[in-house]
N, CA, C and O atoms as a DFTB+ gen file, in Angstrom:
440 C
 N C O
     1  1     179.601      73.611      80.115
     2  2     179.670      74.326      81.362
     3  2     179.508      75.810      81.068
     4  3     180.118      76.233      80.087
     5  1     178.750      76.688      81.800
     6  2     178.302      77.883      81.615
     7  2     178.647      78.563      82.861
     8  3     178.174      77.973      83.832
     9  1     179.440      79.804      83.207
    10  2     179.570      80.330      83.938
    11  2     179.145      81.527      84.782
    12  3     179.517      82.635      84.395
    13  1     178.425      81.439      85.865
    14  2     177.873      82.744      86.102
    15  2     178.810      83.499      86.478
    16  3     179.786      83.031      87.064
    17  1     178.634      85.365      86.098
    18  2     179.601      86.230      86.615
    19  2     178.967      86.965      87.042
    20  3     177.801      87.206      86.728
    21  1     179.925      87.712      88.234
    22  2     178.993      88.494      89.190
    23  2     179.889      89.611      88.432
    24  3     181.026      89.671      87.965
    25  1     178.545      90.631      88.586
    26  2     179.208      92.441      88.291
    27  2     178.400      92.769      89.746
    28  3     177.817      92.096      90.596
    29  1     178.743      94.354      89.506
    30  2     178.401      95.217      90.538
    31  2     177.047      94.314      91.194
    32  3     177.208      93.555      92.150
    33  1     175.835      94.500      90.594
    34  2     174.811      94.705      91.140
    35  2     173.632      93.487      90.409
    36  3     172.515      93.250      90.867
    37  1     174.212      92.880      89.255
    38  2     173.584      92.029      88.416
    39  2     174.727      90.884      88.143
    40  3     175.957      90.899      88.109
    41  1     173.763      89.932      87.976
    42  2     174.585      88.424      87.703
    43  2     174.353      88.312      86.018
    44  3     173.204      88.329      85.577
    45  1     175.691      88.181      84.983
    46  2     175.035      87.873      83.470
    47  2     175.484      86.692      83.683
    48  3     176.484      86.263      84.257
    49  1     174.553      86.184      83.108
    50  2     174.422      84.169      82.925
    51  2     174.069      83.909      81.444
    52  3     173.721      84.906      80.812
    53  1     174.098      82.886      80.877
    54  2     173.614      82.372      80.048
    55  2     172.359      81.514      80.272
    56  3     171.695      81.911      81.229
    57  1     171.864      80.439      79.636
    58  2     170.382      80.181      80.277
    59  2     170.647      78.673      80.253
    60  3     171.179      78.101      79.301
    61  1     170.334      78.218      81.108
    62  2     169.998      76.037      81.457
    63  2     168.851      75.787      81.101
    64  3     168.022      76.583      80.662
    65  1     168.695      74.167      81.350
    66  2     167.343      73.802      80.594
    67  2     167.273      72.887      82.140
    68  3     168.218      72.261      82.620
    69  1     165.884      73.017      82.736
    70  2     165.928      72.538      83.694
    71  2     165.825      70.624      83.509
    72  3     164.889      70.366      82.752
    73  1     166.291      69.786      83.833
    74  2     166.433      68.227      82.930
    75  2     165.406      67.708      84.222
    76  3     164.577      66.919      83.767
    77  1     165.261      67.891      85.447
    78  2     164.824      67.259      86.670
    79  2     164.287      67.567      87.486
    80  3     165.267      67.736      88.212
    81  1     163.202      67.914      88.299
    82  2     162.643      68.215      89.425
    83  2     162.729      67.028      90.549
    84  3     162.247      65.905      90.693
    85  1     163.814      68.099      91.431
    86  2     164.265      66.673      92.732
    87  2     163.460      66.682      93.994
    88  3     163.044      65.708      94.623
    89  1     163.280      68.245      94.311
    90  2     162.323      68.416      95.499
    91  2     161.420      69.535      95.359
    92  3     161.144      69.855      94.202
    93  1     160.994      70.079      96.139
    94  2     160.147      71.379      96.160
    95  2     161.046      72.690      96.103
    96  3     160.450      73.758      96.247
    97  1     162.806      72.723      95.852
    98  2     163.194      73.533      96.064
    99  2     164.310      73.600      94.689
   100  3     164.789      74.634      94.225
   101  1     164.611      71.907      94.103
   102  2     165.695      71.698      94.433
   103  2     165.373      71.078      93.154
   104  3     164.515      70.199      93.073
   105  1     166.479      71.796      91.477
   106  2     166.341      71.165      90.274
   107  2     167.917      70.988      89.821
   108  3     168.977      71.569      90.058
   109  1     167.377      69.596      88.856
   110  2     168.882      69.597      88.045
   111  2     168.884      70.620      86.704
   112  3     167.834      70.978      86.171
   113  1     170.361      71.082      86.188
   114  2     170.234      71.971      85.043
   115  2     171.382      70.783      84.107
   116  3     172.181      69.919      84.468
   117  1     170.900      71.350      82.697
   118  2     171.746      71.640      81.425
   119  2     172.071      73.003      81.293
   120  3     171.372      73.966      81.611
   121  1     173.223      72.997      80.782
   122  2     174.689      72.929      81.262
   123  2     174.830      72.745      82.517
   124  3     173.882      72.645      83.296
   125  1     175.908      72.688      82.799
   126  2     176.750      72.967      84.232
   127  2     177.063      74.565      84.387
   128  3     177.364      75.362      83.498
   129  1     176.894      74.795      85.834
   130  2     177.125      75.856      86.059
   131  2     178.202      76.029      86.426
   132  3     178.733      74.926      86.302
   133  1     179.205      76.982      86.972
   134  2     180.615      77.208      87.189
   135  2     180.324      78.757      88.263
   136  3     179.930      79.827      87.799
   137  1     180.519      78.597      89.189
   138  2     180.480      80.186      90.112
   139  2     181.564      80.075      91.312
   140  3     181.635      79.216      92.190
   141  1     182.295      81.079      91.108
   142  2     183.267      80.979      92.654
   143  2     184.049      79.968      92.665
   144  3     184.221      79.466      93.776
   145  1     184.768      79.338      91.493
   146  2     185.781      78.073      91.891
   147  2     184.893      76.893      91.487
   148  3     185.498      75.997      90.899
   149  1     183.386      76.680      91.709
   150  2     182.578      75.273      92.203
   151  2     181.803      75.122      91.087
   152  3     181.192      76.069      90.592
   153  1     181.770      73.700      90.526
   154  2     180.913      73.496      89.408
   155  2     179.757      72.195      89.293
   156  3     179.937      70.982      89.190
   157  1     178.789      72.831      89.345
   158  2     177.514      71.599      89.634
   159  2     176.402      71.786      88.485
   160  3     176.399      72.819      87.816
   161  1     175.589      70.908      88.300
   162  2     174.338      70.347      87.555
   163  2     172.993      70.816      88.682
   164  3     171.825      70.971      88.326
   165  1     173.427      70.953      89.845
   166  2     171.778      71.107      90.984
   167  2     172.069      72.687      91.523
   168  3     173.075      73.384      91.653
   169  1     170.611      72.857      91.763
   170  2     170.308      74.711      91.744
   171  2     169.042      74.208      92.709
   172  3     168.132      73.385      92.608
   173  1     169.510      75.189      93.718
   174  2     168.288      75.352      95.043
   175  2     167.821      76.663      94.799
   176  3     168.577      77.634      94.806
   177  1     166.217      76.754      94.513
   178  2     165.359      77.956      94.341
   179  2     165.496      79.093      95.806
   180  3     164.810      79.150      96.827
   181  1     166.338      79.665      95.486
   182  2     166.231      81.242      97.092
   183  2     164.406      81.727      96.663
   184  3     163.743      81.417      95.674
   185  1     164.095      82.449      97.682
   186  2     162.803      82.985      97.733
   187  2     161.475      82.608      98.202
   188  3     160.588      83.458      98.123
   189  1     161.165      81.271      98.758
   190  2     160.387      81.014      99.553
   191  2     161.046      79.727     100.313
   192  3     162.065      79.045     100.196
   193  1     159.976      79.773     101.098
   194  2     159.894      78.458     101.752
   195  2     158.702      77.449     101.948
   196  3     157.577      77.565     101.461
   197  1     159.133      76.507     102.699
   198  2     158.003      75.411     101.789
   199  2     157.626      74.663     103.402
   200  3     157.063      73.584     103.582
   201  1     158.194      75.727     104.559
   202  2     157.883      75.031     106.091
   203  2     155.823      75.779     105.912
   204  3     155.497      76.702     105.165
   205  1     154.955      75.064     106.755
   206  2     154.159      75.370     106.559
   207  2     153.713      74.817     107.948
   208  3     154.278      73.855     108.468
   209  1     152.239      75.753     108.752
   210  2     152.077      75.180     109.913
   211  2     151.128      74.709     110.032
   212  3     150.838      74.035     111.020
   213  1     150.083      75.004     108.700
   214  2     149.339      74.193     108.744
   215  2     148.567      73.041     107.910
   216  3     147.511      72.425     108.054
   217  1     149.487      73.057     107.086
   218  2     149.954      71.860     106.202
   219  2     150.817      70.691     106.556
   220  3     151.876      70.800     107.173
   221  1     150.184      69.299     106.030
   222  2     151.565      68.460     106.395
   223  2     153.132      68.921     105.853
   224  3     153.167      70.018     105.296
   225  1     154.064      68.383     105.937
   226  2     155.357      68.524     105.077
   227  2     154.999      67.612     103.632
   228  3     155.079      68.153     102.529
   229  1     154.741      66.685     103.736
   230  2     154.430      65.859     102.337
   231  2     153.288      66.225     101.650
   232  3     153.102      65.614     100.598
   233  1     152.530      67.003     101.944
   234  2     151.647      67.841     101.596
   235  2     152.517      68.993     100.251
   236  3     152.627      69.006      99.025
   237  1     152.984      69.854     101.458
   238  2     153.461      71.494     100.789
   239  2     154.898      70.349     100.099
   240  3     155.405      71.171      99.335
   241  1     155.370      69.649     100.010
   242  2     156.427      69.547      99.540
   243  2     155.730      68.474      98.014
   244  3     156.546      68.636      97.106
   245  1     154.862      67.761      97.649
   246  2     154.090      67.081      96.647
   247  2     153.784      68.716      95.454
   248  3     154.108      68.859      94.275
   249  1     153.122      69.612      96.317
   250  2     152.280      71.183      95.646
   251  2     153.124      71.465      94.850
   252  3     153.002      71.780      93.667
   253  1     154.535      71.300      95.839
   254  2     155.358      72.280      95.174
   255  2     156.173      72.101      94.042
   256  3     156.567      72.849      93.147
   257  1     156.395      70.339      94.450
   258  2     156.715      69.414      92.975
   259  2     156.049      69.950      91.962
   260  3     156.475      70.782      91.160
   261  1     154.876      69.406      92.014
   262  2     153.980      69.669      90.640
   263  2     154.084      70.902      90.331
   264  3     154.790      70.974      89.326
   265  1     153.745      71.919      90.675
   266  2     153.932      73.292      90.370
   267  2     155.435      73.150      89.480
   268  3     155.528      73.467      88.294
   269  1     156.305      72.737      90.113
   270  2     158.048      72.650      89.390
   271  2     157.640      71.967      88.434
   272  3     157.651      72.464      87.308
   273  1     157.294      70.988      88.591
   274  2     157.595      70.418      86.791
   275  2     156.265      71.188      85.827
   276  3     156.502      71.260      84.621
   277  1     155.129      71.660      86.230
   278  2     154.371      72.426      85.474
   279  2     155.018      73.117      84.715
   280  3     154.979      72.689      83.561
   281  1     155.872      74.418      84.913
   282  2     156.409      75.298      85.060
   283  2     158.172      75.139      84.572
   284  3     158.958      75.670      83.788
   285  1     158.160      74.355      85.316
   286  2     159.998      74.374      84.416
   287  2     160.617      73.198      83.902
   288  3     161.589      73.430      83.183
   289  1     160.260      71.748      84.108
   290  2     160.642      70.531      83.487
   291  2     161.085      70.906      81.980
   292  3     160.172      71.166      81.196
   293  1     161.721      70.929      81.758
   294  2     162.692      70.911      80.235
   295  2     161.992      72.375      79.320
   296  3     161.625      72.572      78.162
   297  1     162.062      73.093      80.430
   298  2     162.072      75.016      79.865
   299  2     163.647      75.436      80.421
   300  3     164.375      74.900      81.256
   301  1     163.822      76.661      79.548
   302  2     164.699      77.053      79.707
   303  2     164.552      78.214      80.737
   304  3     163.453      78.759      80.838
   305  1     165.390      78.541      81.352
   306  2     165.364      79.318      82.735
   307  2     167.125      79.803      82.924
   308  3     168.124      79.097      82.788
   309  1     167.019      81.243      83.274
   310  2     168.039      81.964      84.118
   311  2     168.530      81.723      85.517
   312  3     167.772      81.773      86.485
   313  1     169.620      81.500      85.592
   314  2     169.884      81.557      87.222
   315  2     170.587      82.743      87.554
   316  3     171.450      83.233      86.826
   317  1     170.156      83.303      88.867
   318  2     170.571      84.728      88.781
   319  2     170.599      85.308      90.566
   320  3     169.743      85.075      91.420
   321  1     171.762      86.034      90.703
   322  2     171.622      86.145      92.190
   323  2     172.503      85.434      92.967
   324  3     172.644      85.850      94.117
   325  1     172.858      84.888      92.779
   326  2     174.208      83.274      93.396
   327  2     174.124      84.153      94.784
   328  3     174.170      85.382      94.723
   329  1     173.965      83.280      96.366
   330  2     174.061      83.425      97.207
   331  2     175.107      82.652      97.879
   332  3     175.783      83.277      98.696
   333  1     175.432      81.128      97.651
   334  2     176.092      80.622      98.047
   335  2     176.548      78.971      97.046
   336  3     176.041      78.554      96.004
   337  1     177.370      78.531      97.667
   338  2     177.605      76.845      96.804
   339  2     177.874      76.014      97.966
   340  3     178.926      76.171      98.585
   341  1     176.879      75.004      98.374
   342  2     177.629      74.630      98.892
   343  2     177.293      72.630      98.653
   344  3     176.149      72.220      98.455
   345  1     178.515      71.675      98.731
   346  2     178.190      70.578      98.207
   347  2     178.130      70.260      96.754
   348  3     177.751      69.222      96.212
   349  1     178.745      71.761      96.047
   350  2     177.996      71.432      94.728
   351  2     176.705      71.774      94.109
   352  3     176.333      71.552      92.956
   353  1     176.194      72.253      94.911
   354  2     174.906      73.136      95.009
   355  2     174.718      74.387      95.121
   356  3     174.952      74.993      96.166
   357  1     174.103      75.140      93.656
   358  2     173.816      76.581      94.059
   359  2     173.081      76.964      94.317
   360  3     172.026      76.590      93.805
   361  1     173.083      78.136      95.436
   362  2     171.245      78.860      96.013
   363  2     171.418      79.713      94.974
   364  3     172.526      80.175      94.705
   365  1     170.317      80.001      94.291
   366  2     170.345      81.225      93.993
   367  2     168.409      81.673      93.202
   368  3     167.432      80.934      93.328
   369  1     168.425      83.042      92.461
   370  2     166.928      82.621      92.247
   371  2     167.112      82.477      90.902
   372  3     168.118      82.787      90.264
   373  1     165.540      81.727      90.277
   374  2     165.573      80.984      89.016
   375  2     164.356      81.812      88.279
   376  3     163.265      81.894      88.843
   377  1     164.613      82.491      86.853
   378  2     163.658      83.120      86.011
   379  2     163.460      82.109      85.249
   380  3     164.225      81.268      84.778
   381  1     161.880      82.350      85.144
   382  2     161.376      82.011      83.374
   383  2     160.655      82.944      83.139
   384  3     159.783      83.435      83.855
   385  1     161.037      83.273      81.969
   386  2     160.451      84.296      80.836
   387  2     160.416      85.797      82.096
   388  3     159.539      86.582      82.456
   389  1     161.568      85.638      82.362
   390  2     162.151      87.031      83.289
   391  2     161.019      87.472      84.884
   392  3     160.904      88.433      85.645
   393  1     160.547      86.450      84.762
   394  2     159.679      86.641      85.966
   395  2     160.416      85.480      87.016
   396  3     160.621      84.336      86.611
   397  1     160.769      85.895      88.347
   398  2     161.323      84.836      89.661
   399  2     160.487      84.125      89.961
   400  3     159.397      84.645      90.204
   401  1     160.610      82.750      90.067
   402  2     160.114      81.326      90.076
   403  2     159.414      81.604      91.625
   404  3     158.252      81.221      91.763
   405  1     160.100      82.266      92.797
   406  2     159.346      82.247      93.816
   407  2     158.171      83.137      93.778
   408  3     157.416      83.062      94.748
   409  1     157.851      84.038      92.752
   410  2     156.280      84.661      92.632
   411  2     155.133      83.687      92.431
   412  3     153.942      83.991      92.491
   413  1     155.662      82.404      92.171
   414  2     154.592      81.578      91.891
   415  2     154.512      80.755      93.224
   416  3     153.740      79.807      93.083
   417  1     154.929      80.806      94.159
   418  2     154.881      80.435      95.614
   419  2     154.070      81.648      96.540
   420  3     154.790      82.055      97.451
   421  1     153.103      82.115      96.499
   422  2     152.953      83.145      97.161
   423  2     152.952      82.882      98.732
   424  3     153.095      83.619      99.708
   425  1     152.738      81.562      98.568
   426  2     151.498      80.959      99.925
   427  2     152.729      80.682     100.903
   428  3     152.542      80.491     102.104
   429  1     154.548      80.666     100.072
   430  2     155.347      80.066     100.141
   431  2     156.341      81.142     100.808
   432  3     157.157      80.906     101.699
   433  1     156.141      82.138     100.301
   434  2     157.235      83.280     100.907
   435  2     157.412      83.206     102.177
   436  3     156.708      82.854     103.123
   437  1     159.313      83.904     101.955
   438  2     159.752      83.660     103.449
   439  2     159.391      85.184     103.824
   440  3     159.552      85.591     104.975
């Protein structure tokens, strides 16, 4: 279990290994995370969205899979930012190699 801590203005974390791609938003980690009392294995990507108007939903939500496991399936990645927990689930945003996972969504931004 790895704990994120919030300071002033920056979150220091240690780094997970992403083990799972569940949805277009939505991965399991190695370690466990620990923030605010709540401790979970699943991390929801903050920074885009994946509603689209002129795309199906099983469409933009398939893209966005593949793109996830391209990209982070068993890489190591930062979580950083903690917005909320809820269920056991943290929002927050996800680096690899110090760049935010939602820059690779452009089409995707909220």
């Amino acid at each position: 279990m790895v704990e994120l801590l919030q300071t002033p203005k920056k979150i220091r974390t240690n780094m997970w290994t992403v083990k799972e791609i569940i949805d277009g938003k939505k991965l399991k980690v190695a370690p466990t995370w620990t923030w605010g009392g709540s401790t979970g294995d699943t991390v929801v990507i903050n920074g885009y969205s994946l509603s689209s108007q002129s795309l199906p939903p099983t469409v933009v939500q398939s893209v966005a899979i593949e793109r996830l496991k391209g990209l982070l399936l068993n890489q190591t990645i930062i979580l950083s930012s903690p917005t909320k927990v809820e269920g056991g689930i943290i929002y927050c945003d996800v680096l690899l190699n110090s760049v935010n996972i939602s820059s690779y969504f452009p089409d995707f931004h909220k």
